[in-house]
N, C-alpha and C positions, 0 to 999 in steps of 0.2 A: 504494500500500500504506500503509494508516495504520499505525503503530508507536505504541505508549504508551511513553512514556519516562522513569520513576519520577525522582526527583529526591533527591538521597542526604540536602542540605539541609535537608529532614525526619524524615530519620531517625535512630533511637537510633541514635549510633555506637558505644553500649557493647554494642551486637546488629549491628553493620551486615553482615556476612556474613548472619548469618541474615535478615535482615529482604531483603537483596538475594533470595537463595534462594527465598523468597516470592512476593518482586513477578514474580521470572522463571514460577513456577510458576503465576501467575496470569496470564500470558502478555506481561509485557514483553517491545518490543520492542530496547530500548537503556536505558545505564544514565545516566542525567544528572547529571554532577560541574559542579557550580556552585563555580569559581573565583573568591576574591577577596581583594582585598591590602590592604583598610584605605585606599586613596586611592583609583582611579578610583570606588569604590564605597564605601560606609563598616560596611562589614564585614571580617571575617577568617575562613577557612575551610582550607582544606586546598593542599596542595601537589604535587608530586611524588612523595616517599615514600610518602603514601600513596594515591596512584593504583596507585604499582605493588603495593601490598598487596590493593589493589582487583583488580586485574587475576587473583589469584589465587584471586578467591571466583567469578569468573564469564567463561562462553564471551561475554554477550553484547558486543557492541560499547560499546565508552566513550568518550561523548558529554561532550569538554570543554570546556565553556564559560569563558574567560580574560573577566573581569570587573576587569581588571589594566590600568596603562599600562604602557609599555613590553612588551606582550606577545614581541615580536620575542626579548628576551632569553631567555626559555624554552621557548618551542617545540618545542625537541630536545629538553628535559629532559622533558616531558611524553609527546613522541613515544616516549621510548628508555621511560619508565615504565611505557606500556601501549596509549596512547590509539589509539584508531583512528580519531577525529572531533573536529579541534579549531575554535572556530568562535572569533573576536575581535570586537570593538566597531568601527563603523567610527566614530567620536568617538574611538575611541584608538591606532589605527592612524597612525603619521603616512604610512607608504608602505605601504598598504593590496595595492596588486596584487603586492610585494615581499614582502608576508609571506604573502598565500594562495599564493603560488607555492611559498614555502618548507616551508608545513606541507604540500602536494602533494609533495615533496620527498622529504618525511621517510617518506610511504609513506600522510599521513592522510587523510578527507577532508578537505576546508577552506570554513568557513561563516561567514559575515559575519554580522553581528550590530547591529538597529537596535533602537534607545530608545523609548519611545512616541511622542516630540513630535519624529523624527531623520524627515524626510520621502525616501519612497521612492528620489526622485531621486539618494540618497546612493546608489543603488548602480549607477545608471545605466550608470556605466563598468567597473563591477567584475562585475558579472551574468555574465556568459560564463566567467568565472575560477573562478567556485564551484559548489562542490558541491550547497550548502544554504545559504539563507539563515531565521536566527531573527529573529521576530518578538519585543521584549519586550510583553507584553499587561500588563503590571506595570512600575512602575521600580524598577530593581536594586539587587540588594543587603540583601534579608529574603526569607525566603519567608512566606506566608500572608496573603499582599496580597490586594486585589479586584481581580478582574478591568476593565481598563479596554474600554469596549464600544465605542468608537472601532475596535480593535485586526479587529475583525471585517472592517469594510468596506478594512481596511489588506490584510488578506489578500486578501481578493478582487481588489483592484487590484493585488497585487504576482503573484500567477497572472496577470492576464490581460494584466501584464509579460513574465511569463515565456513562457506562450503569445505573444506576439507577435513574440517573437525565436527561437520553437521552439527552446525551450534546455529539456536535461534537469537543472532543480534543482529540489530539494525544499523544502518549504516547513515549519518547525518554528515552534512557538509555544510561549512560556514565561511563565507567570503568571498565576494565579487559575484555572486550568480546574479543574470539579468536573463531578459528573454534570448539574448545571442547564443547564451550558452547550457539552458536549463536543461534543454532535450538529452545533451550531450553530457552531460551529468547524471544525469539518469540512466541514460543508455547506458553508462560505465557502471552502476548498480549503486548511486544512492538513492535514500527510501526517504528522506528528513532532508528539506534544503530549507536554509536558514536564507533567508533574505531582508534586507533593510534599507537600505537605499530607494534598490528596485520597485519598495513595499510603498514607503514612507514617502518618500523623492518625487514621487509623482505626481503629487496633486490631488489624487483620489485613488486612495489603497483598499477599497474595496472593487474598482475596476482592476486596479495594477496587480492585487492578490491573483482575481480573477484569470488575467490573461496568464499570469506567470503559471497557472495549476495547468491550463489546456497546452501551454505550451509543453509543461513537464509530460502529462499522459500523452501526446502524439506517439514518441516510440514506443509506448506496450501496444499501440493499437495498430502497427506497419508488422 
């Protein structure tokens, strides 16, 4: 099942209910809250508090991405806020099978998380433990990056990873997708594409949501 997964990071947040309301009615499938603390990445964004404000604009699932070190320390705070998908760095994980057990724990999924240049093998040992693993197709920490085209053939070899140990995870990608490149992201086997610019950038993110899902379903249907 492919899911569109708007990315808040681009959005008015002096509109962000309404601009969520949108992206939903244009048929998102989850909400993507990009977490970040001013050191593992050199930004600042949102917190807890307001995930749980989040939480009140919308049914769909909240998709949090921890762009933080020491992720371990907040977990529950994010769990008890609203989240229902929290996914970490495995570069900032120091006991990485210790914290996906814990956000499983808490009731959430739990998704690992690799950097453009963090080679696959990082998740060798951790694969069976997660729910989903995020691709960065960008490095973190802005939105409205380019797309890195490495990141294509990254996917395909972490499916036929995944296939090869007949393990049920999904595969999410985050950075630079627009409508140039959605089909082809897909077609390489992601399930979860994180978008924000594409979503938000446009002017009306319940059309932009819109086009970017029909564009994604074209190659299951060729």
């Amino acid at each position: 099942m492919v899911e569109i997964a708007p990315s808040i990071l681009s959005a008015d947040f002096a509109r962000l209910g309404e601009e969520i309301a949108a992206a939903e009615r244009g048929g998102a499938g989850l909400i993507h809250v990009d977490v970040m603390d001013g050191h593992y990445v050199p930004n600042l964004t949102i917190g807890p508090v307001v995930l749980k404000s989040l939480r009140r604009t919308t049914t769909l699932p909240l998709d949090c991405h921890l762009m933080i070190t020491n992720p371990d320390d907040y977990l529950e705070a994010f769990a008890n806020a609203g989240a229902d998908m929290i996914s970490v760095h495995v570069e900032a994980a120091t006991h990485l099978h210790r914290t996906v057990t814990t956000i499983r724990q808490l009731g959430c999924k739990a998704g690992a998380v690799l950097n453009p240049a963090t080679p696959l093998v990082a998740l060798e040992e951790i694969l069976p433990f997660v729910d989903y693993v995020l691709l960065m197709s960008v490095n973190p920490g802005f939105g409205g990056q380019s797309f890195i085209e490495t990141a294509l053939d990254k996917v395909t070899r972490l499916r036929d990873m995944i296939s090869s140990h007949s393990l049920d995870v999904t595969i999410e990608i985050d950075g630079g997708v627009d409508l140039e490149n959605i089909a082809a992201v897909v077609r390489h086997g992601a399930q979860w594409i994180v978008a924000g610019s594409a979503v938000f950038g446009k002017g009306d993110p319940e059309a932009a949501t819109r086009a970017l899902r029909q564009q994604a379903l074209q190659p299951l249907s060729v």
